[in-house]
Structure formats: C-alpha cells, structure tokens
N, C-alpha and C positions, 0 to 999 in steps of 0.2 A: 443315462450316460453322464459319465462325471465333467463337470465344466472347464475346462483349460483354463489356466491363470495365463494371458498376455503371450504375445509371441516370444521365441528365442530372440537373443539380445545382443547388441553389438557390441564391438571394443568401444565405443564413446561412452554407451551405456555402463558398460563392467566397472569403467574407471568413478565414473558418478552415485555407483552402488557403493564401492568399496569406501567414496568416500565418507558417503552419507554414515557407514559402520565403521569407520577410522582408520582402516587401514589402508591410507594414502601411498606408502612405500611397496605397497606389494607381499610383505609377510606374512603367511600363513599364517606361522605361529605364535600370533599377540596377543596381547592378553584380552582386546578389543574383538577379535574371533569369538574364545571365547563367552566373551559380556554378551555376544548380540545371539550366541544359542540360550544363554542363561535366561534372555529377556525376550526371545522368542517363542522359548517354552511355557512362558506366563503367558504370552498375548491373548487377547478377550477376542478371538477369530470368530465368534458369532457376529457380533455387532460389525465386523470389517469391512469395509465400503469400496467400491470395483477399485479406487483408487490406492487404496490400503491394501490390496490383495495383488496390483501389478506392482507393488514398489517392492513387497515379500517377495514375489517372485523373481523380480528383477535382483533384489541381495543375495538370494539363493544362486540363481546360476550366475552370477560373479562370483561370489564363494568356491561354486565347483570348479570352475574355468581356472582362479587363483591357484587350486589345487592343483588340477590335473592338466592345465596349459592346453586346455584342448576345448573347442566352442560347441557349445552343445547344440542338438540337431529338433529338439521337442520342449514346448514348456511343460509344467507340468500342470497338474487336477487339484483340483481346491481337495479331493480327498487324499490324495497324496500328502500334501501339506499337511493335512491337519490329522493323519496318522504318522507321520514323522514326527510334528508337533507332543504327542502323547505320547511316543516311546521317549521322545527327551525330559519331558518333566518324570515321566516315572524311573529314569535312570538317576536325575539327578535326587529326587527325592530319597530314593533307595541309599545314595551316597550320603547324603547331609542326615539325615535320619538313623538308617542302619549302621552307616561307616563303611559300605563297600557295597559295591555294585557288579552286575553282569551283563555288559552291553556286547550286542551283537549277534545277526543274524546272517553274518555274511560269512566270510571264507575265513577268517581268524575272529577268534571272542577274547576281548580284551574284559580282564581282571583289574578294577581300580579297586584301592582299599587304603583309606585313611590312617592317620596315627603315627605313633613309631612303628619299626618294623617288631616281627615279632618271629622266634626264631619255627622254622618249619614252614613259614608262610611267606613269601615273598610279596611285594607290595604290589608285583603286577605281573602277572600272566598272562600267556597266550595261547589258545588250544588250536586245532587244525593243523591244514597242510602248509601253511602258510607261518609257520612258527618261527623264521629266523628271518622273518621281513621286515626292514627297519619301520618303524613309524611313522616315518614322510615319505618312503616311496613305495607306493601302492598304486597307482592310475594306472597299469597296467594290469593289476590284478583282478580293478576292482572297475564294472563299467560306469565311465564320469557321466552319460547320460542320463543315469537312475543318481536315486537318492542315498544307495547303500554308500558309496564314495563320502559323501557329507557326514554318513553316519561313522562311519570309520574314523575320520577325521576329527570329529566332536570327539569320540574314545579318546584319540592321541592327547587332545587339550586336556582332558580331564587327568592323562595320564602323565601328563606333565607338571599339570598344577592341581591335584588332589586335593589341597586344604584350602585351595581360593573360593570355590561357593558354599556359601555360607547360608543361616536362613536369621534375620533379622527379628531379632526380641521384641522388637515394637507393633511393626508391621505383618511380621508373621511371613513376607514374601523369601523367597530364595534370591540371592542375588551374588555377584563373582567380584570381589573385594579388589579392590584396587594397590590398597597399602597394606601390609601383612598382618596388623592390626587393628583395622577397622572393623568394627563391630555393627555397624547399623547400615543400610542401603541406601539411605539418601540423607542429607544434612537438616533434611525438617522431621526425617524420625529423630537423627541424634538429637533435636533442639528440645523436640516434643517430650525425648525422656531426658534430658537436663531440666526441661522447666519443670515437670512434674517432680523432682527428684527436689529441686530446689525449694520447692512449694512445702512439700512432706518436709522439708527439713526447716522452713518458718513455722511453719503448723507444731513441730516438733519445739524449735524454741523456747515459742509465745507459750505450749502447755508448760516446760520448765520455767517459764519467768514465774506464770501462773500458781506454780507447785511452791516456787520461793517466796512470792510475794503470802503465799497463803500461810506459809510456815514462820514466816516473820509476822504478821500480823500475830498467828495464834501466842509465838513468845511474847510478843508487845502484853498481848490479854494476859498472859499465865504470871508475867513481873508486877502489872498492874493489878493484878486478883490479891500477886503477894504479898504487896506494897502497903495494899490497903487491912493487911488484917491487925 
C-alpha cells in the first residue's frame, strides 16, 4: 500500500505554503508557480526525508486549493507525487529539447510549441470536448482532489510563457528564467562560465604576448646575423 504524504491542510497552512513558493498575493498565474513546477520536477525525491515530503505535500495542496478555491478532502501517496513528478520533467524536457510538447491526460490536451509562429501550425492547441474552455477556469471540469487539476494548470503556465524554461549551458539543469534574457540558472554558474571565459582569454593573451615576444627576438637575431656579415 502506497504511503500518504501528511494529512489535508488548513488555511493557516495554505497561506505558509504559498509563501514559502512566493506567491504571497494569491495569483495563480506567476511566474513563481511556474519556477516551483520547474524545480520540482528536478527534485532528488529518493534521498527526501518525512520532513521534506510533508512540506511537498503541503505546497501541492495549496497550489490546488489556490486554483480551485476549494479544500481538499485526502493527501496524497508518495507514488502519486513522484509519478506527477515524471510526467513534468518529461514534458518539460520534450519542450526545451524538441520545441513542443503534448501534455495531458485529462479532458483537454494542451499543445505548447516554441519559436515564432509558423504558418499552418498554431502555437497552441486544444483537442477534446473541452475545446472552448478558457485556461483558468477549469475546477469544475477538472476534479481539485486529484492531481489532473495541478496538471492542467502547469499546461496553462507553460502556455503562457513557452520560452521561459530554459536548460542552462553550464549546469546542464532546466530552469524557468526570470528576466527574458538570462541565460544561466543561478549566478554561480553565470560566474563559473565568466571566470572560465576570462581565464581562456589570459591563457589566450600570454600565448600572443609569447608569439610577439618570440617574433621580436627572432628579427633582433636575423639584423644582428646581418649586421655582422
């Protein structure tokens, strides 16, 4: 039998969740939502300690409750989690990798696809019976006690900000960009590839000082050789 993550959670708790993932104000849809699927889908959930797995749980159902204004009635299963956890890195993967992705097992499949548009192809699709339902209002379609709701929702972020995760040159991890051109995921990879960049380019000097100084010598030699004859 699969383990329950922590009991359902109250409004003191919800508000304590959301702060902890930054959305103090209440908005769905920040860029901070977002950041904490981007960084949930990396998390190292083997090593996760009973503490570590009620405070996931506790962000998850404030998350859903945020969505769907409605308290959930069950927590959920460490298997639960960490088959959500997998269908989000391999959608996001599929996106930063491929340039388009197919999320969704629920009542509508949302179509993200990167780039500019291109003509024949729209940037975002929807199949199902569910085809003319706006992007935020779903908790009646979609049950807020399960996970499908969360996942619906994660679609809508992505489908809003399509070019925000990114996957970092350094590090190699995927992460959800802040500023429209950031390029690295944290300020000690950006440092790590400026000092390195900086380095190759003394190394690159010192050979050209090396290359002149050797080229001036050899003329020194070739005026003196001529000097002398």
């Amino acid at each position: 039998m699969a383990q329950l993550v922590g009991p359902p959670i109250d409004q003191t708790e919800v508000g304590r969740a959301l702060g902890r993932i930054g959305i103090p104000n209440r908005d769905p849809f920040r860029w901070e939502a977002l950041n904490w699927f981007v960084v949930f889908a990396q998390r190292d959930l083997t090593s996760a300690t009973e503490g570590d797995w009620l405070l996931l749980n506790e962000e998850i159902q404030a998350l859903l409750h945020l969505i769907t204004q409605q308290q959930l009635a069950v927590p959920f299963t460490r298997d639960e989690l960490q088959a959500l956890q997998k269908k989000g890195l391999g959608w996001l993967t599929l996106l930063v990798d491929e340039g388009s992705t197919l999320m969704g097992t629920f009542q509508v499949h949302v179509y993200v696809r990167r780039g500019r548009p291109v003509a024949g192809m729209p940037r975002i699709r929807r199949w199902g019976g569910l085809m003319m339902l706006p992007s935020h209002n779903f908790a009646g379609h979609i049950p807020p006690g399960g996970l499908l709701g969360l996942e619906y929702h994660f679609a809508c972020l992505l489908e809003r900000w399509p070019e925000t995760v990114q996957r970092c040159p350094k590090c190699h991890r995927l992460f959800a960009r802040f500023r429209r051109h950031a390029e690295f995921c944290s300020r000690k990879c950006q440092s790590q590839v400026a000092a390195s960049e900086y380095r190759g380019k003394q190394a690159e000097n010192k050979k050209e000082r090396l290359k002149k100084k050797a080229e001036a010598t050899k003329k020194k030699l070739t005026k003196k050789k001529g000097a002398s004859r």
